[in-house]
N, C-alpha and C positions, 0 to 999 in steps of 0.2 A: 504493500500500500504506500503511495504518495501522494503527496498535493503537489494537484497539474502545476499550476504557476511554480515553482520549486524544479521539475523536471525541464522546463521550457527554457533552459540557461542556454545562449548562444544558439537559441531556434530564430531563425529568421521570420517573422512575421509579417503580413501584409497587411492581416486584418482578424478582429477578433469579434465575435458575437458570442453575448454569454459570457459566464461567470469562470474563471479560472483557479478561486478558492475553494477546490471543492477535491476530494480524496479522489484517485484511481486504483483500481483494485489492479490492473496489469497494461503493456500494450500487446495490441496485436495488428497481425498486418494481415491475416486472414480469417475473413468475414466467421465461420465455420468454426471458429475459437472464440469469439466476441460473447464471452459472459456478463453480467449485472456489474456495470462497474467498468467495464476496461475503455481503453482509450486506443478509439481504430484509427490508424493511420492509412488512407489510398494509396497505394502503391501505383505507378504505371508500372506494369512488370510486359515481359515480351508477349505471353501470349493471353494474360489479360489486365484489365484495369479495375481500381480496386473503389476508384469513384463510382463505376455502376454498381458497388454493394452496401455502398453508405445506407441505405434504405434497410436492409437486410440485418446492418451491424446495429442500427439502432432498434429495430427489431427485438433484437436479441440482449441487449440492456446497454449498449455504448452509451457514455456522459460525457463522450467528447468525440470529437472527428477533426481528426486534422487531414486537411485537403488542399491540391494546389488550385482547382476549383470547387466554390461555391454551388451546393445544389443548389436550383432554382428556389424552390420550396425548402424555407427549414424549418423543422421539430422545434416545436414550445420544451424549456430546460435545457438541451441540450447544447452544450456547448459546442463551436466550431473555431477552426482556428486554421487561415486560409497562408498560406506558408509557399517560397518562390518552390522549391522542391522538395517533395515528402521524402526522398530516398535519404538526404541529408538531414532533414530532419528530426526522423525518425532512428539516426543511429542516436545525434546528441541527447535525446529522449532516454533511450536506452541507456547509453552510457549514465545519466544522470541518475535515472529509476537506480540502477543496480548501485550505486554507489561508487560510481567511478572504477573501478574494478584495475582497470589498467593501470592507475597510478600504485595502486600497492602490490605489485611484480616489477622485473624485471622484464620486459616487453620487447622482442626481437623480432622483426619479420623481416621474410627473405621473398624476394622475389625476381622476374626472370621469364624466359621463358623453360629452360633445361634446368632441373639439380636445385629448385626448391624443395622435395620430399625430402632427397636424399641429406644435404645440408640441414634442413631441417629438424630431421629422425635421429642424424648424427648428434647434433648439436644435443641435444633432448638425453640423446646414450650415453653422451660425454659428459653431461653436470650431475648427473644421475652418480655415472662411477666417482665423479669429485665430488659427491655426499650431499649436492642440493637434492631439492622435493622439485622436481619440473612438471609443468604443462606442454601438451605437443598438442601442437593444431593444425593438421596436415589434409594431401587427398586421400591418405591412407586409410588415417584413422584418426582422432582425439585420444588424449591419455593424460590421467591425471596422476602422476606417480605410476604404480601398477597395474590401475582401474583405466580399462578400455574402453572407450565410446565411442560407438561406430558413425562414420564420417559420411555425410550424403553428398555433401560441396567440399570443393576445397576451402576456401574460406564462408564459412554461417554464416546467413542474414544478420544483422547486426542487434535484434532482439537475443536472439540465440546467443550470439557470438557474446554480447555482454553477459549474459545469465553463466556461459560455458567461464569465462573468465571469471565472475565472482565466485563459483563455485571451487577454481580450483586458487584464489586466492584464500578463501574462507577453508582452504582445505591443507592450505600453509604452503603453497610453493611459492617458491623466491623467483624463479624463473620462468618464463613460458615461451617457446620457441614458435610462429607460428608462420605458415605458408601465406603470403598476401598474391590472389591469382588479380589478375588485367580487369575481368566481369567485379572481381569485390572494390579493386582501388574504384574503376568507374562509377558503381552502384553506391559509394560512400558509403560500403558493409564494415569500412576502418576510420573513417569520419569521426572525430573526437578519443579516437585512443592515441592513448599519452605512451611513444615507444622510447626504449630507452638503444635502440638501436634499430638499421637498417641495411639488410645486404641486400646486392646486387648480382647474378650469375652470368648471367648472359642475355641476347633476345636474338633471336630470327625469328623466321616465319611462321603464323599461328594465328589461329580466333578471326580471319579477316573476315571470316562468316558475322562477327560482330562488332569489329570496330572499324571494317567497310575499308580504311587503309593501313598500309604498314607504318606510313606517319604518326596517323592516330593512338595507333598501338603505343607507340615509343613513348607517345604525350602522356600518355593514362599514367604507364610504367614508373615515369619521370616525377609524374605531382607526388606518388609518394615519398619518393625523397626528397621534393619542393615544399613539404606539411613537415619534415622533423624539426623536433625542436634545436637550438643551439645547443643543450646539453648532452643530446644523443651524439651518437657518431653512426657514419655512412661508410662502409666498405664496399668497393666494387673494384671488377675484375679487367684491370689494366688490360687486358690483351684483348676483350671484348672491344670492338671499334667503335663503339656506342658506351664504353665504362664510364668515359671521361664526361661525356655528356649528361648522362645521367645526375652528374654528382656537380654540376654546373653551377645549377641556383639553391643547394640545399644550406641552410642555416648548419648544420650539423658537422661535426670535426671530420674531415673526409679521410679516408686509408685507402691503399690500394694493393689488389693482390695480381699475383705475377709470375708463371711459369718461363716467359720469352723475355723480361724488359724489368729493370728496374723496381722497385716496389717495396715497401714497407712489409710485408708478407709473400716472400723470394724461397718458390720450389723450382729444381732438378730432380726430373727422373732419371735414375740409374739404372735401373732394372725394372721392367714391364711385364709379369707373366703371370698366367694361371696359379699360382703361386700367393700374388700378390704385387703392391708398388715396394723398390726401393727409391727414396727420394730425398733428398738432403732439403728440411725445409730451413731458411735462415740458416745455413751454415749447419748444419744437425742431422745426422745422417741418419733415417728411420727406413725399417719396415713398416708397411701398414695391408691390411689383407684387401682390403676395396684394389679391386681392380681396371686397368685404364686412364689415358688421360685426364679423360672427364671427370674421373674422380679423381684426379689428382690435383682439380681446380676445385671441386664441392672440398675436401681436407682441407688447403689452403683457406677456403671462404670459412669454415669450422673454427682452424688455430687460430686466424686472424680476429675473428668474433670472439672468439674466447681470450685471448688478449687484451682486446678493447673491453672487455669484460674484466680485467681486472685480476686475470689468473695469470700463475705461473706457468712459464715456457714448457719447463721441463717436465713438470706435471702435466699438463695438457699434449705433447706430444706422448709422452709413456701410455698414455690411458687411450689416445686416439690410435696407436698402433694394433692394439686389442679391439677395433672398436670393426662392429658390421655396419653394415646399409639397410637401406629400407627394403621391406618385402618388394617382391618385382621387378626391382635394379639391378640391370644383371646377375640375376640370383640362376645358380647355376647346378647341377644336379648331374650325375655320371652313371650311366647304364652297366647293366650288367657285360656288355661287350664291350665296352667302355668306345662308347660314342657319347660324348660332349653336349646336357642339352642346357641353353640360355632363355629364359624369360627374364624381357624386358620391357618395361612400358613405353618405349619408343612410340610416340604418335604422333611425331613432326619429320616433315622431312631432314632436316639436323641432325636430332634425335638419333633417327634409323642409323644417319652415316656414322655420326661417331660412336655406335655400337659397333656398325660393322667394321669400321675402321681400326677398331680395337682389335674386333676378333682378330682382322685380318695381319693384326703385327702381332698378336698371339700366336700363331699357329703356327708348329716348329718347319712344316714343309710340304708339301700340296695336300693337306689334308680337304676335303670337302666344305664350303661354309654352304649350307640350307635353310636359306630362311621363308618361315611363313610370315605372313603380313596382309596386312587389312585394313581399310580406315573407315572411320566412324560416319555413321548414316546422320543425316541433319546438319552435319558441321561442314565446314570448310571444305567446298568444293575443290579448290584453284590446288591443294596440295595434293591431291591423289596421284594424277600423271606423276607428277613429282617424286610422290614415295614411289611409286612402282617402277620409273627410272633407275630412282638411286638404290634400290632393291636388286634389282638385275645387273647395274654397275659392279656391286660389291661382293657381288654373291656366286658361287660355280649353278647353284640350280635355287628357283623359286618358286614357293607357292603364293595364288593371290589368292585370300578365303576372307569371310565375312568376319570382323569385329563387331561392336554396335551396329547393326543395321539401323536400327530402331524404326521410326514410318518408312524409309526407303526401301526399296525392292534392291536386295542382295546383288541381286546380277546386273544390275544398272551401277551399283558401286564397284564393281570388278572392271566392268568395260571404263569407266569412268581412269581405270588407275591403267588400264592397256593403251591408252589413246595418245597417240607421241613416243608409245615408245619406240627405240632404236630396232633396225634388223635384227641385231645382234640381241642385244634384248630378250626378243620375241620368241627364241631359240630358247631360251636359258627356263621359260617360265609355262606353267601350266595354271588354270584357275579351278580351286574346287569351294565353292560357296558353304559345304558342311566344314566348320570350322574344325570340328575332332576327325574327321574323314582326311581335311587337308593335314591335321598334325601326325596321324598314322601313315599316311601318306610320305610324310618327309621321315619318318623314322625307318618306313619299308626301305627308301633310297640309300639311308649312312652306312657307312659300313666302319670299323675301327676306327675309333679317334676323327672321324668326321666332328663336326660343328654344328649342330640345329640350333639355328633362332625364332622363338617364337616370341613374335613384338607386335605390339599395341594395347596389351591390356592390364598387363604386370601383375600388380595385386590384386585386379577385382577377381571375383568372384560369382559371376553371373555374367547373361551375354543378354541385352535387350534386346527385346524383336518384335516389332508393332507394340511398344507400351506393357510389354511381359517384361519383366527380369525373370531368364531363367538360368538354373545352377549352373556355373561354367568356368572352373579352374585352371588356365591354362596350365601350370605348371603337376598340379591333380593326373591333370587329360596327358600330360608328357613322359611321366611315369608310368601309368597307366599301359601306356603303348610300348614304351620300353620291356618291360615286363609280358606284356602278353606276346610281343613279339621275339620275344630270348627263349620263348618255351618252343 
């Protein structure tokens, strides 16, 4: 319970009708939750608007509506509160309802378009083992110390997201580590949290299904580190052509990390193998088991934050050499003939390559790389040819088979990812739209110490198809196959 006027701190107002002294039992942002008391905020959300439910919320006992328009007709008692945009609004609300939640943690968000989970999950594994209480806010999963909450977005609405965060401050973590995706910076789902840091991985190509250019994109990415405060600090990834940019107009003490170029946070790879990285970071020569470049920049983005955090060198390297990755990041598994299998969440074109780019300086000598691959129904048309290009580029043989389809017809996503491709290509690749058909498939092909990649869905755990989630493990379904086909 609050009093509205009280929660309205740094809400933009137009216009008020009605009384603002008066208690809120919650907010909500969807009609269908709107109990005696709560305070409904419209949403314009993608595929609907939440001003056609104001009728409906008061209905159902709302004592306030904040809206960016006024319905025509208003309800006698009830208050309205006409505001330039609800999405912004409605975080500051939250944030104030919960108690500010953010200022008492240690608040880090990463963001990027590759190696937010992974950075993320690490960062969370690593204050964990140096004896903090953490919170993870990932696309993984939530986790509050030991206590797992399973994750629907990458970053929660901002009602959620403040409730997930007072919870795991009221539950004594000092730190929370959390993934900030393109959709939440835009949606203002981080609009009034107070971070005590911000990292930067990288950006290429992604989301143009929603932020229409790759301009746009970079501007979303950027305001977040244009909103830190002077007291945070900003790390980003020198060797990203876009690091420097990023960290441009940010208030916040900037650092930079750096596998090719100078930098305050300065790794060499020595040794690159199934095994694991060796890498001198800062002068300091480590094992660490994460394997690959990429992860050799998510480490560096790890120590670096953890530095800027106030920890020591040494301690934070000894405990990060012990330390794993997140479910689905090249998380890797070896058959009973010992054929080589990878799942990865690869679902960018980038993505894919510096998977396979990895494998491919893994592999001691022509051994086979087979990868399956797929890309998601609804999303971003323009990268499909793409991935199925750079699939076939890097790979001795490929399958194209259905990830999310979700509303889209499977076989119009297959043709979608054939279209441009090379001769050569066309040779290398076959399409089988049964996603476990196509993974048995690439397992009948290996033979010894061959490579199978199976990329685009990593940790989940279910495959949508027309608005079904149904049960679907890639790495489950990869065993699976290995096993029935050894017998």
């Amino acid at each position: 319970m609050a009093r509205l006027q009280d929660i309205l701190y740094k809400v933009h107002l137009k216009q008020v009708q009605g009384n603002t002294d008066i208690d809120v039992k919650d907010i909500q942002i969807d009609s269908r939750k709107v109990t005696a008391g709560s305070a409904f905020v419209a949403i314009k959300g993608v595929a609907s608007d939440g001003h056609d439910y104001i009728e409906k919320a008061i209905a159902s006992g709302a004592v306030a509506i904040v809206c960016e328009v006024l319905p025509a007709q208003t309800a006698a008692g009830i208050t309205y509160l006409q505001v330039t945009n609800t999405h912004e609004a409605v975080a500051y609300m939250a944030s104030r309802y919960y108690g500010e939640p953010s200022s008492q943690v240690k608040l880090v968000g990463v963001t990027g378009t590759n190696g937010k989970t992974t950075i993320a999950t690490v960062l969370f594994k690593l204050f964990g083992q140096l004896g903090y209480k953490c919170g993870l806010i990932s696309t993984v999963q939530n986790q509050i110390d030991e206590e797992i909450i399973p994750a629907t977005h990458t970053t929660p609405d901002a009602v959620s997201l403040n409730a997930l965060l007072r919870h795991m401050a009221d539950a004594g973590c000092s730190h929370v580590f959390m993934e900030c995706s393109s959709h939440a910076i835009h949606q203002h789902r981080i609009t009034g949290l107070q971070f005590t840091g911000g990292i930067f991985s990288n950006i290429t190509h992604d989301h143009l299904d929603y932020h229409k250019t790759f301009d746009e994109y970079i501007r979303v990415k950027k305001r977040f580190f244009d909103n830190l405060p002077s007291t945070a600090f900003a790390l980003s990834n020198a060797d990203d052509k876009r690091g420097e940019v990023m960290l441009q107009n940010t208030p916040a003490k900037k650092y930079y990390y750096s596998l090719k170029t100078m930098a305050d946070f300065k790794g060499k790879i020595l040794e690159n193998a199934l095994t694991g990285l060796v890498m001198t970071v800062n002068n300091t020569e480590v094992h660490f088991r994460l394997i690959g470049e990429f992860n050799a920049y998510n480490l560096l983005a790890v120590y670096g934050a953890a530095i800027c955090l106030g920890e020591n060198s040494e301690t934070v390297l000894t405990a990060l050499s012990i330390s794993t990755g997140a479910e689905g990041r090249f998380d890797y598994t070896i058959s009973p003939s010992m054929v080589i299998g990878i799942v990865d969440y690869a679902h960018t074109p980038d993505a894919l390559e510096n998977v396979l780019a990895t494998i491919r300086k893994l592999r001691k000598g022509h051994e086979q790389i087979i990868t399956v691959v797929g890309c998601g129904g609804d999303r971003d048309k323009t990268k499909r040819p793409v991935m199925g290009q750079s699939a076939c580029d890097l790979s001795d043989r490929v399958i194209f088979t259905s990830d999310n389809p979700r509303t889209e017809d499977p076989n119009q996503i297959l043709k979608d990812m054939e279209e441009g491709l090379t001769s050569a290509a066309r040779r290398k690749y076959i399409a089988i739209a049964d996603r476990k058909e196509a993974i048995k498939t690439a397992v009948s092909f290996a033979n010894p110490e061959d490579i199978i990649l199976v990329a685009g869905k990593g940790h989940e755990k279910y495959q949508e198809i027309n608005g079904v989630k149904y049960d679907f493990d890639d790495k489950q379904v990869l065993k699976e196959m290995f096993e029935l086909l050894n017998k």
